[in-house]
N, CA, C and O atoms as a GROMACS GRO file, in nm:
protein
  356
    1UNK      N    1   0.083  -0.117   0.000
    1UNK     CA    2   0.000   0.000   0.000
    1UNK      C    3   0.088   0.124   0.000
    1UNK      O    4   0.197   0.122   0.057
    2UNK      N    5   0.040   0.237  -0.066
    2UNK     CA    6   0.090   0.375  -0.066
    2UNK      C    7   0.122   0.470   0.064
    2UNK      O    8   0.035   0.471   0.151
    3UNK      N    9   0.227   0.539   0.083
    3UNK     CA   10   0.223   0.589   0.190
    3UNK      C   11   0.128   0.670   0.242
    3UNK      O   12   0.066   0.738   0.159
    4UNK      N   13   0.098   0.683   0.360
    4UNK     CA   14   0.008   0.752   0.403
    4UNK      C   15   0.082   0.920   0.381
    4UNK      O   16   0.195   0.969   0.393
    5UNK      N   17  -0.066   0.973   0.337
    5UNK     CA   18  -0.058   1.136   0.300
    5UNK      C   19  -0.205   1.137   0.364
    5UNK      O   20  -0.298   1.058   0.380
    6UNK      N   21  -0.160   1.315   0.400
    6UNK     CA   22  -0.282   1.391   0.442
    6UNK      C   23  -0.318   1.536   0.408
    6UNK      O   24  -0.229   1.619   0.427
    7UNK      N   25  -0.455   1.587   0.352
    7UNK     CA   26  -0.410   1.764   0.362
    7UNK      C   27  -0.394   1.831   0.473
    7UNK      O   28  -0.346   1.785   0.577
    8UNK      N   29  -0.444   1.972   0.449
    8UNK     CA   30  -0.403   2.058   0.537
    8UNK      C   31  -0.558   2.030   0.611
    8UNK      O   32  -0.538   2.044   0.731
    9UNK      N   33  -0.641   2.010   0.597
    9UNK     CA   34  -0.752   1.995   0.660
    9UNK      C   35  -0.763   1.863   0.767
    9UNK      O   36  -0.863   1.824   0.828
   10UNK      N   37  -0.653   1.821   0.767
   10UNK     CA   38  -0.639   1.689   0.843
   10UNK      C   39  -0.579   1.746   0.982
   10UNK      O   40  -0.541   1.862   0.998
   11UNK      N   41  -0.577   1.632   1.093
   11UNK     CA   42  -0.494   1.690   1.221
   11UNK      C   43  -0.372   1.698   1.230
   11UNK      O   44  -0.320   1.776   1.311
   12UNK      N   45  -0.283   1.602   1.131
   12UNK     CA   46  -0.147   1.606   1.159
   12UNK      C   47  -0.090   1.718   1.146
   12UNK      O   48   0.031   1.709   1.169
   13UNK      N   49  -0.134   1.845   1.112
   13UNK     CA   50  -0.038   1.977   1.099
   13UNK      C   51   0.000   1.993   1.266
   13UNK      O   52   0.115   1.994   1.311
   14UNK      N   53  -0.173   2.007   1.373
   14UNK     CA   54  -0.113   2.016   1.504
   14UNK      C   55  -0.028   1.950   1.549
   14UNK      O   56   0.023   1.998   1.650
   15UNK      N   57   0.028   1.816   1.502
   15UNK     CA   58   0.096   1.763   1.570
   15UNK      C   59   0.244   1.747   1.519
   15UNK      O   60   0.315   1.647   1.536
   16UNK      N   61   0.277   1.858   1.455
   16UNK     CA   62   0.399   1.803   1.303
   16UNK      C   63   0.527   1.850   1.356
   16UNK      O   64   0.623   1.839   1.280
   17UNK      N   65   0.546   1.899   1.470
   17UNK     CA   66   0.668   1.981   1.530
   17UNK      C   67   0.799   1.846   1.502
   17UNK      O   68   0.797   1.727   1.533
   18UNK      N   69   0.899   1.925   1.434
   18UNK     CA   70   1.011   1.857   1.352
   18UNK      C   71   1.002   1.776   1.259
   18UNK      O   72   1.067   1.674   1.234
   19UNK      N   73   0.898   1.838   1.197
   19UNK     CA   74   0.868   1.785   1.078
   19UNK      C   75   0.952   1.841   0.967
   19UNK      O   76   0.966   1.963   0.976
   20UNK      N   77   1.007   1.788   0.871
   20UNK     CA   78   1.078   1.858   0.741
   20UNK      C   79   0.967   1.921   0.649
   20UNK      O   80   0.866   1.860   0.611
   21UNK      N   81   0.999   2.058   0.616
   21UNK     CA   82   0.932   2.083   0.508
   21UNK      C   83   1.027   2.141   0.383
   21UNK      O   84   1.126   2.213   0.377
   22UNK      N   85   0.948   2.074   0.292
   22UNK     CA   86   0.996   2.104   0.111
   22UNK      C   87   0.976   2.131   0.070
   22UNK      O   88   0.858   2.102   0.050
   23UNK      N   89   1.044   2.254  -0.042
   23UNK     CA   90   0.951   2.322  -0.161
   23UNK      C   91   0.986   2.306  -0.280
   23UNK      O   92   1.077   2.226  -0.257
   24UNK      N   93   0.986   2.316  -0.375
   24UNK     CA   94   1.032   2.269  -0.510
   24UNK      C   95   1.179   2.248  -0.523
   24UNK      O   96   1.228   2.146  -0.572
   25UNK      N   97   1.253   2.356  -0.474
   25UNK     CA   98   1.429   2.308  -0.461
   25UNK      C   99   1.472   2.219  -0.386
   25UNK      O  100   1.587   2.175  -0.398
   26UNK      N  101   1.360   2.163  -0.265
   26UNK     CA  102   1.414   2.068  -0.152
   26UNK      C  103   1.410   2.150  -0.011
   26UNK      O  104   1.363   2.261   0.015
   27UNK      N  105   1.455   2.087   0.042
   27UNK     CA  106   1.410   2.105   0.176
   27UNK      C  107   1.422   2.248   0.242
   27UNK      O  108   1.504   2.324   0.190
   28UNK      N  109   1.363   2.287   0.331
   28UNK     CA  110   1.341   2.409   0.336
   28UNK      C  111   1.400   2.461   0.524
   28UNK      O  112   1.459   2.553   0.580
   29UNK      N  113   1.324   2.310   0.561
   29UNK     CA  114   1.348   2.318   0.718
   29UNK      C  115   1.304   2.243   0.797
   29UNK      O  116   1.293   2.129   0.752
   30UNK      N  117   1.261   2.261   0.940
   30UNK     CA  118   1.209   2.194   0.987
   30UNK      C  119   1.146   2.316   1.065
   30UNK      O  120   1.179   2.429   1.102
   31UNK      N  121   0.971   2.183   1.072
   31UNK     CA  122   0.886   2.262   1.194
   31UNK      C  123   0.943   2.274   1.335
   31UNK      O  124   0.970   2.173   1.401
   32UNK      N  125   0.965   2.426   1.390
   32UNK     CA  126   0.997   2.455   1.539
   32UNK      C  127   0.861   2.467   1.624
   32UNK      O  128   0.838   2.425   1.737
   33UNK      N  129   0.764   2.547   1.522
   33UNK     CA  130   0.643   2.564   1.618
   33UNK      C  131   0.487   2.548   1.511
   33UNK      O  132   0.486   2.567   1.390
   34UNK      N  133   0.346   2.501   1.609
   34UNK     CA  134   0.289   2.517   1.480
   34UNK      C  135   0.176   2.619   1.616
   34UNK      O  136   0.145   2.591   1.732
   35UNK      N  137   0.148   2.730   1.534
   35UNK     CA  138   0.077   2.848   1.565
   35UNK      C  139  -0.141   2.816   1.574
   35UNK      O  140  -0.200   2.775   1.474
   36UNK      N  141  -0.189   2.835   1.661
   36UNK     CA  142  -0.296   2.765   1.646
   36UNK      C  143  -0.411   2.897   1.644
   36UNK      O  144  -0.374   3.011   1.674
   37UNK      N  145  -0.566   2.862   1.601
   37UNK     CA  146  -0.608   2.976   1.616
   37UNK      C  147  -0.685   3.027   1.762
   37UNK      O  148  -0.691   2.942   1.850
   38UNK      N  149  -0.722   3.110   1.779
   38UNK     CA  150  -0.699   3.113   1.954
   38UNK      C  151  -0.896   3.062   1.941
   38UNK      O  152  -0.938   2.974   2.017
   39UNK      N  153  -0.995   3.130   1.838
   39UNK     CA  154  -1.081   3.079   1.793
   39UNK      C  155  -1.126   2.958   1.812
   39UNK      O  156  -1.217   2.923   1.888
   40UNK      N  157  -1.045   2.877   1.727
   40UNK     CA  158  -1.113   2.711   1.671
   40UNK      C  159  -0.988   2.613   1.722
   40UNK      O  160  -0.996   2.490   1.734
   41UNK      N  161  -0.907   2.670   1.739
   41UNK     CA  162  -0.801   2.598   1.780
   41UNK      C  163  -0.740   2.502   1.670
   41UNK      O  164  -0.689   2.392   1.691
   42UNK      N  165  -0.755   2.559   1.563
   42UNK     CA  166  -0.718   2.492   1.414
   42UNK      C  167  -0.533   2.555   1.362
   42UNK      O  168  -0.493   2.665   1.323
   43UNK      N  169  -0.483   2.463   1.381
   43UNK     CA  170  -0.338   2.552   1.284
   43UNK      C  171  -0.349   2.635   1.191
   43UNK      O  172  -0.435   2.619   1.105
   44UNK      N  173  -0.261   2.743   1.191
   44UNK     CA  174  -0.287   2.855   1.098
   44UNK      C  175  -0.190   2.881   1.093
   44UNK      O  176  -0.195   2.957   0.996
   45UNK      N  177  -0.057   2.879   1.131
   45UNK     CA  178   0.090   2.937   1.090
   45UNK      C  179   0.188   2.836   1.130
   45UNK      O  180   0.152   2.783   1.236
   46UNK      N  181   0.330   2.778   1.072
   46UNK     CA  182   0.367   2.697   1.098
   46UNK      C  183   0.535   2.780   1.083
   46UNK      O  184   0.564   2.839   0.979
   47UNK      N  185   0.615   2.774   1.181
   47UNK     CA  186   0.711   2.834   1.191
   47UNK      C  187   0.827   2.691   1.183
   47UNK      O  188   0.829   2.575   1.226
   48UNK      N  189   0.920   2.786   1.095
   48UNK     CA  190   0.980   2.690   1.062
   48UNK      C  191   1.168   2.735   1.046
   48UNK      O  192   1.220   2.826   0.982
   49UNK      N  193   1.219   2.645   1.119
   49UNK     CA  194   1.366   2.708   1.149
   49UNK      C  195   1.413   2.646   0.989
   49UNK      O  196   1.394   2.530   0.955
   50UNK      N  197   1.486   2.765   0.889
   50UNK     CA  198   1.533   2.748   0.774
   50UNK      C  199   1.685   2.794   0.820
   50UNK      O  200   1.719   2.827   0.934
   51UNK      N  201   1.773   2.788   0.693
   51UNK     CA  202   1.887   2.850   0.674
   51UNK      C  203   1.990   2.758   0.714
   51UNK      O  204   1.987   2.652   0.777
   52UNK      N  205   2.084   2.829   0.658
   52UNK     CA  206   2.207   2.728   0.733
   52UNK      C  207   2.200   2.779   0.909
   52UNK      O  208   2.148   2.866   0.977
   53UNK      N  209   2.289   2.661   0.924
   53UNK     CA  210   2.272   2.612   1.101
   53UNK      C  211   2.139   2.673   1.125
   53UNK      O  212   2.164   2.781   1.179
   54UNK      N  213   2.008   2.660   1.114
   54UNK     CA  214   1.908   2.681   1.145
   54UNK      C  215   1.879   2.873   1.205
   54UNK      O  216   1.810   2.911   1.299
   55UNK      N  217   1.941   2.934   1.133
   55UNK     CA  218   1.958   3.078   1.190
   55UNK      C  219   1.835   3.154   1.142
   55UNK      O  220   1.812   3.260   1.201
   56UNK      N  221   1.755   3.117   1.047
   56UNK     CA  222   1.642   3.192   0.976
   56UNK      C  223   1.476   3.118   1.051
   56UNK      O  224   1.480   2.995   1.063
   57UNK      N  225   1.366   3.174   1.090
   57UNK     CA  226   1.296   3.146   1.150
   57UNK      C  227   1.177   3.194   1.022
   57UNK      O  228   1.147   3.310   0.994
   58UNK      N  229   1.127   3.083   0.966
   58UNK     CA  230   1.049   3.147   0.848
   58UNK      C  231   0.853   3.108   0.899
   58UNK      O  232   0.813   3.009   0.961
   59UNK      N  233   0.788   3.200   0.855
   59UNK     CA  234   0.697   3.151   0.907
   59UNK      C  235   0.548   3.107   0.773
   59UNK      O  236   0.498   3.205   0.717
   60UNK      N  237   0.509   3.006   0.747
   60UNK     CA  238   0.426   2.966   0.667
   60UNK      C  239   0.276   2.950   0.699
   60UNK      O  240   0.245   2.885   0.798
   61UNK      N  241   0.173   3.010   0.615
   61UNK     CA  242   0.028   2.986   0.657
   61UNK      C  243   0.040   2.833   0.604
   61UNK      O  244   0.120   2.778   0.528
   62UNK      N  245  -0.084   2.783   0.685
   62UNK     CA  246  -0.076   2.655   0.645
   62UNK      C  247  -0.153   2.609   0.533
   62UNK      O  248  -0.150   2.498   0.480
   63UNK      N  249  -0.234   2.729   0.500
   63UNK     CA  250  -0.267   2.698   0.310
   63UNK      C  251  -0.196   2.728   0.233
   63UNK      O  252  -0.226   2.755   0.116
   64UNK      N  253  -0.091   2.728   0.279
   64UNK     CA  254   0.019   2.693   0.118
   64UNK      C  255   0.091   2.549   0.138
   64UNK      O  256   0.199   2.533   0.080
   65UNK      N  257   0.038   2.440   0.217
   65UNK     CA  258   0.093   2.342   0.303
   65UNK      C  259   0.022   2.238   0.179
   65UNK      O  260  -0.087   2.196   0.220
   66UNK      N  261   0.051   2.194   0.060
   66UNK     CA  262  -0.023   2.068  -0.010
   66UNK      C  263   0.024   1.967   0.005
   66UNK      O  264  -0.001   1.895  -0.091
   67UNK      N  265   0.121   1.889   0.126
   67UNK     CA  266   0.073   1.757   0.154
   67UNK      C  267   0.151   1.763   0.283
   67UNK      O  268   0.237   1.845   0.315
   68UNK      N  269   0.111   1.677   0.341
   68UNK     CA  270   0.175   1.605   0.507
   68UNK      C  271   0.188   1.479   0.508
   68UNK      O  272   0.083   1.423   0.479
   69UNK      N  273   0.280   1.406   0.530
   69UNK     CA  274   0.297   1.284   0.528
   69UNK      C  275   0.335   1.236   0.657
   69UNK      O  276   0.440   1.172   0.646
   70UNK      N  277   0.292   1.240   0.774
   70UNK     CA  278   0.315   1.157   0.902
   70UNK      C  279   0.437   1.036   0.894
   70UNK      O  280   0.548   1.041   0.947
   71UNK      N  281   0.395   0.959   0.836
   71UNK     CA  282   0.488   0.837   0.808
   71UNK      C  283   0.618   0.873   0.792
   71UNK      O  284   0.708   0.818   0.856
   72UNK      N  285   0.645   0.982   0.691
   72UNK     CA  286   0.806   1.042   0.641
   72UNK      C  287   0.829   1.185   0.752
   72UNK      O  288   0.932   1.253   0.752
   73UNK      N  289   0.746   1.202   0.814
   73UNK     CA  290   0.749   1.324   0.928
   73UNK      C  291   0.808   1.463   0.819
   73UNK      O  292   0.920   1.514   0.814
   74UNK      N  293   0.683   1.496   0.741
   74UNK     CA  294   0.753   1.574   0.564
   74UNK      C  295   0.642   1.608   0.575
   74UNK      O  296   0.548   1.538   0.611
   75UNK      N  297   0.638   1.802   0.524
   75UNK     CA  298   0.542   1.873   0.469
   75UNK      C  299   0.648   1.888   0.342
   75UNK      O  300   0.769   1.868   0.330
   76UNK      N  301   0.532   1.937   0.244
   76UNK     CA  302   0.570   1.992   0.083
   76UNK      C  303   0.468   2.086   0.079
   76UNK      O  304   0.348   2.059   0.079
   77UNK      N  305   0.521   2.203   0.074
   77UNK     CA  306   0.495   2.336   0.032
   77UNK      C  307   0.416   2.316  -0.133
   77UNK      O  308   0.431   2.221  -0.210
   78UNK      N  309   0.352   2.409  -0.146
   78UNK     CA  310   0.227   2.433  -0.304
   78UNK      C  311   0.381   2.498  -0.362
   78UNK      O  312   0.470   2.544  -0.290
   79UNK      N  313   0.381   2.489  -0.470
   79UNK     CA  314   0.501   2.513  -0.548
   79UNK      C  315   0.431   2.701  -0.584
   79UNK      O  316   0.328   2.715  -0.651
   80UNK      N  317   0.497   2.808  -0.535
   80UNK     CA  318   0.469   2.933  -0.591
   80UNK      C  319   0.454   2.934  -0.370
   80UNK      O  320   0.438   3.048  -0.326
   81UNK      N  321   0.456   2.874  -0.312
   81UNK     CA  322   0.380   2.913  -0.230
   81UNK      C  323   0.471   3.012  -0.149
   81UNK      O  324   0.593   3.002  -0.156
   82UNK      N  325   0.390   3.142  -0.044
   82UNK     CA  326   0.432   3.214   0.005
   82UNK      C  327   0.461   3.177   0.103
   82UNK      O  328   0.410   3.084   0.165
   83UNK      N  329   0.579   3.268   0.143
   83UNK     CA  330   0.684   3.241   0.278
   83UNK      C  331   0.664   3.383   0.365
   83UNK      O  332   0.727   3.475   0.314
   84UNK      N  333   0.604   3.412   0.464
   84UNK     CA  334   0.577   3.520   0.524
   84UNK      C  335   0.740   3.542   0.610
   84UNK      O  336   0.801   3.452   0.667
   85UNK      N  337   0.781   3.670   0.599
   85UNK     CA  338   0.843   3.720   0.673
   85UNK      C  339   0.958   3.635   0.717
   85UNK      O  340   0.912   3.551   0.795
   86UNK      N  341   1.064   3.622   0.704
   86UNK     CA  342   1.200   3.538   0.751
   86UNK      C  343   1.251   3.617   0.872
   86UNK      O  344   1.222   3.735   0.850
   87UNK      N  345   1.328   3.603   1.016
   87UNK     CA  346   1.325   3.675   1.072
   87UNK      C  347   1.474   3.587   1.101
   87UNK      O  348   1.472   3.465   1.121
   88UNK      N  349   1.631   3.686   1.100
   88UNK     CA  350   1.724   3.658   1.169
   88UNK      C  351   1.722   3.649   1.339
   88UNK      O  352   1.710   3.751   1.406
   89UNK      N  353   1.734   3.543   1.386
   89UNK     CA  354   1.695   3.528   1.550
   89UNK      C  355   1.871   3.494   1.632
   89UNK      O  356   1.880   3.478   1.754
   0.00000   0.00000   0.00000
């Protein structure tokens, strides 16, 4: 059987902390934090330590998030997708 995948409408985003995420060039980073809404309590921003030695703190809505794969502990970014704000920390 095929690996398990999920969208963004699924639960595994809340639970994805060190998760790798990828965007069309490859890997991008890993999840440090995932941002929830104070509302519905649904993920809505997923912060993600990029850069070399992890120095860039990038932060992603999670509708630009087109797949999650639990099994490979891997998000893949929508190809075009936006990267809000990079912040040297």
């Amino acid at each position: 059987m095929g690996r398990e995948r999920q969208t963004t409408a699924e639960p595994a985003l809340a639970v994805c902390h060190g998760f790798g995420v990828f965007g069309p060039s490859g890997q991008i980073g890993l999840v440090e934090d995932v941002r929830l809404d104070a509302a519905n309590g649904q993920p809505t921003l997923l912060s993600v330590r990029a850069g070399l030695l992890g120095s860039w703190l990038v932060h992603v809505p999670v509708d630009q998030v087109e797949e999650v794969s639990p099994t490979d502990r891997r998000i893949v970014l929508r190809s075009g997708g936006l990267l809000a704000g990079p912040r040297r920390i």
